[in-house]
ZAPA-239695 format. One record per residue (C-alpha): residue in three letters; x, y, z. Coordinates in steps of 0.02 Angstrom, whole numbers, padded with zeros to 5 digits, always signed. Example, Ala and Ser with C-alpha at 12.3 -4.5 7.8 and 13.67 -1.06 7.14 Angstrom:
ALA+00615-00225+00390;SER+00684-00053+00357;
This chain:
UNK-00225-02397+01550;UNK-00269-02286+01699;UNK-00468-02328+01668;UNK-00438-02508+01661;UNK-00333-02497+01826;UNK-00470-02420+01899;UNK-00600-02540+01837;UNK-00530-02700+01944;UNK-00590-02745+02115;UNK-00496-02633+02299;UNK-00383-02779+02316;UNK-00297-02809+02142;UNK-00264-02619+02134;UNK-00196-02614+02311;UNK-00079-02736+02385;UNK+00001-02805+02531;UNK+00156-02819+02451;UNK+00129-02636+02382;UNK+00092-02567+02572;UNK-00090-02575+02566;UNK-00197-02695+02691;UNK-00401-02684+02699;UNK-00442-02725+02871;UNK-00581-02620+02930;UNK-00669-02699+03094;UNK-00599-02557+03237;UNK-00662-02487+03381;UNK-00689-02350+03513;UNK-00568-02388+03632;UNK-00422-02461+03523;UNK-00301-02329+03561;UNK-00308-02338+03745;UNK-00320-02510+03741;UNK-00168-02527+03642;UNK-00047-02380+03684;UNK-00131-02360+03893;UNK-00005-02259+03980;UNK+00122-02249+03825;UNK-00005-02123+03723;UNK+00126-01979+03709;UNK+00065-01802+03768;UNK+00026-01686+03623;UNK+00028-01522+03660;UNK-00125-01423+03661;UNK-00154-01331+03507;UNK-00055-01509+03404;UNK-00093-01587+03247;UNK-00157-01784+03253;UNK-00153-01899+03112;UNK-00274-02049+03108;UNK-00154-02147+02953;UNK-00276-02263+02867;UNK-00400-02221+02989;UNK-00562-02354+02902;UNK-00734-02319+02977;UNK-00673-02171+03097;UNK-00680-02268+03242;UNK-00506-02233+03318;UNK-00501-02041+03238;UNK-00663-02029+03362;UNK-00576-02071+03508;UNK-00396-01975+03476;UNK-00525-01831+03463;UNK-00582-01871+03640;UNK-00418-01921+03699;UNK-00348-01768+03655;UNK-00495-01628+03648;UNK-00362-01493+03635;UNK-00284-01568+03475;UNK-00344-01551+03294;UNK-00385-01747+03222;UNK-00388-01794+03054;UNK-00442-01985+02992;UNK-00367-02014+02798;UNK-00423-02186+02716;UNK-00416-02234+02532;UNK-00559-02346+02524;UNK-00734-02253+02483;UNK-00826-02377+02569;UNK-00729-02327+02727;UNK-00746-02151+02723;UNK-00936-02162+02676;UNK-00960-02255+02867;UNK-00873-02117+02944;UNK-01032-02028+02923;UNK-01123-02145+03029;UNK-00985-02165+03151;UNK-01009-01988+03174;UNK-01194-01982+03172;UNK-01190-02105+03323;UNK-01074-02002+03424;UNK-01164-01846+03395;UNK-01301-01952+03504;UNK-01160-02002+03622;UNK-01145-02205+03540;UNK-00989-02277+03498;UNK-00927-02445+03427;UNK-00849-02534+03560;UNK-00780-02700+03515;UNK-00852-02863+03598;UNK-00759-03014+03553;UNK-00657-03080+03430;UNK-00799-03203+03361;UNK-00934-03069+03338;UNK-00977-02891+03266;UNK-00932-02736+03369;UNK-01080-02669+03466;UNK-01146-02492+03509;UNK-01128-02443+03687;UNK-01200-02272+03755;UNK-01058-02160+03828;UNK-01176-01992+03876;UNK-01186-01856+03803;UNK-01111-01781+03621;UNK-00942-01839+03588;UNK-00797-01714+03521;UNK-00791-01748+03325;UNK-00634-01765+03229;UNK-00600-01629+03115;UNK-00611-01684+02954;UNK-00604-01854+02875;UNK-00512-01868+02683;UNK-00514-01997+02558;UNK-00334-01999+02484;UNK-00192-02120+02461;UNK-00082-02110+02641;UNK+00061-02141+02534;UNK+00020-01996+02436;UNK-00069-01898+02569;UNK-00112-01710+02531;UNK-00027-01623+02670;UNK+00180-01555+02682;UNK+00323-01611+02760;UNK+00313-01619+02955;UNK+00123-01560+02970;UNK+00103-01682+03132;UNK+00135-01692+03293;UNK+00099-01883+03287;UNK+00033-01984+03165;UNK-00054-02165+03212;UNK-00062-02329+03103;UNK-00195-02418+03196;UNK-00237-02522+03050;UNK-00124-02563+02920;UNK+00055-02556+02914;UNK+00100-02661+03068;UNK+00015-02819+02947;UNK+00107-02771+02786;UNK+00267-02763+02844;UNK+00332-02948+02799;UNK+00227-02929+02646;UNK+00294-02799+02550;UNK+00416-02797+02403;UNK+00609-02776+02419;UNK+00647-02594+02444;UNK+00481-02528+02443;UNK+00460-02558+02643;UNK+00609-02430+02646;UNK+00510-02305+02537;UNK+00316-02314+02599;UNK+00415-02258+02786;UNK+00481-02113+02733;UNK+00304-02079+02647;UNK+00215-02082+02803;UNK+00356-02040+02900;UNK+00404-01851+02805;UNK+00220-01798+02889;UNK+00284-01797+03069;UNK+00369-01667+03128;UNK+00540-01660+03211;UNK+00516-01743+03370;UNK+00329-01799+03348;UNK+00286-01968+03367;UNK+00257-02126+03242;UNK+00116-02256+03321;UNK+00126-02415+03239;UNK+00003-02565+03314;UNK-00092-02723+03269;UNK-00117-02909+03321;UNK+00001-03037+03297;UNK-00069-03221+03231;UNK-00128-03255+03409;UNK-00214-03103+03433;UNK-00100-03018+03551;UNK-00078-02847+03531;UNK+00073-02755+03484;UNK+00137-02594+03462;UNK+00300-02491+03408;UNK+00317-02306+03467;UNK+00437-02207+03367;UNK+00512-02023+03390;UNK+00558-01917+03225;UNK+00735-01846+03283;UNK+00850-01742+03149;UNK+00934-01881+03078;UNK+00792-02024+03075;UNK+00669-02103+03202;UNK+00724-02202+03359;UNK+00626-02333+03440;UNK+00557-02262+03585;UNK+00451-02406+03662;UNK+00384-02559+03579;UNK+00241-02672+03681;UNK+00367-02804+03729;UNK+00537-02880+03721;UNK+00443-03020+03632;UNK+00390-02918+03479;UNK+00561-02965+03393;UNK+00485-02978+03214;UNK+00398-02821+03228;UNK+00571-02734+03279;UNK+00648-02812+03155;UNK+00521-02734+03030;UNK+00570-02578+03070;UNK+00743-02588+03040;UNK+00741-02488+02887;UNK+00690-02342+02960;UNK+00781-02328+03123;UNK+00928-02224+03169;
């Protein structure tokens, strides 16, 4: 049964409604963009989690956003974590992929100079991810649970949380973003206290359906 599993195409074996979403077009830059002045401050010496982190893009630039972190990029797709060699090649020669517009491919822009490199890159399920309880300090979702979150089954919203959720330490942080149908961007910031995460900040008092979401998991 397990070989035939295994035998049908990435997106009959891995649903939306199970927690699982494909998208891998991201970019240097995405964090800042999204999070700007609401990045929370990691202490030097912390632990960063790039959750579902595709071509490597993003764990790039948390590596460069925070230099005096360790950043790791987990992904479950093979394809994905194959690219991460290249995205790496290309900063090792100071190129990243920046995004250009909405209509066309990313493009490679020249930034100077060798780029600080992520730590390590593994291919593993995030809801099954290799690491204990509380291991980060924060732990981003640039690219797949903010668009599964009104897809997924009864009750198992509830349970993927806590499966990404148990890897942040107490009073680490939970980065959640994407794009709504209009392409605006949105984002939910979340703090890990004793009892359960709070809502700490959330991109605007519009994102209703996205706070709404995340109702399962909130204090």
């Amino acid at each position: 049964m397990a070989e035939q599993e295994d035998s049908k195409p990435f997106l009959e074996r891995f649903l939306k409604e199970e927690g699982y979403h494909t998208q891998d077009e991201n970019y240097y830059g995405r964090v800042e963009q999204t999070f700007r002045s609401s990045i929370p401050h990691i202490k030097d010496g912390g632990l960063i989690l790039d959750w579902g982190c595709a071509k490597g893009h993003t764990t790039l630039e948390l590596a460069n956003l925070c230099p005096r972190s360790t950043v790791i990029g987990i992904d479950i797709w093979v394809g994905n974590t194959e690219d991460t060699k290249k995205t790496l090649e290309e900063a090792r020669k100071g190129y990243v992929s920046k995004f250009h517009d909405i209509l066309s491919n990313n493009q490679q822009v020249y930034l100077g100079g060798e780029l600080k490199l992520p730590s390590s890159f593994i291919l593993a399920d995030g809801f099954e991810a290799p690491f204990p309880d509380e291991k980060f300090d924060a732990v981003y979702c640039m690219n797949n649970l903010y668009f599964v979150l009104k897809k997924m089954k009864k009750g198992i919203a509830n349970k993927r949380f806590h499966e990404v959720g148990r890897l942040v330490k107490s009073n680490g942080y939970l980065l959640i973003s994407g794009y709504d149908a209009h392409q605006i961007i949105e984002f939910a910031i979340l703090q890990k206290k004793d009892d359960g995460f709070m809502l700490k900040e959330v991109s605007s008092t519009e994102a209703k359906s996205l706070k709404k979401s995340l109702e399962p998991i909130l204090i």
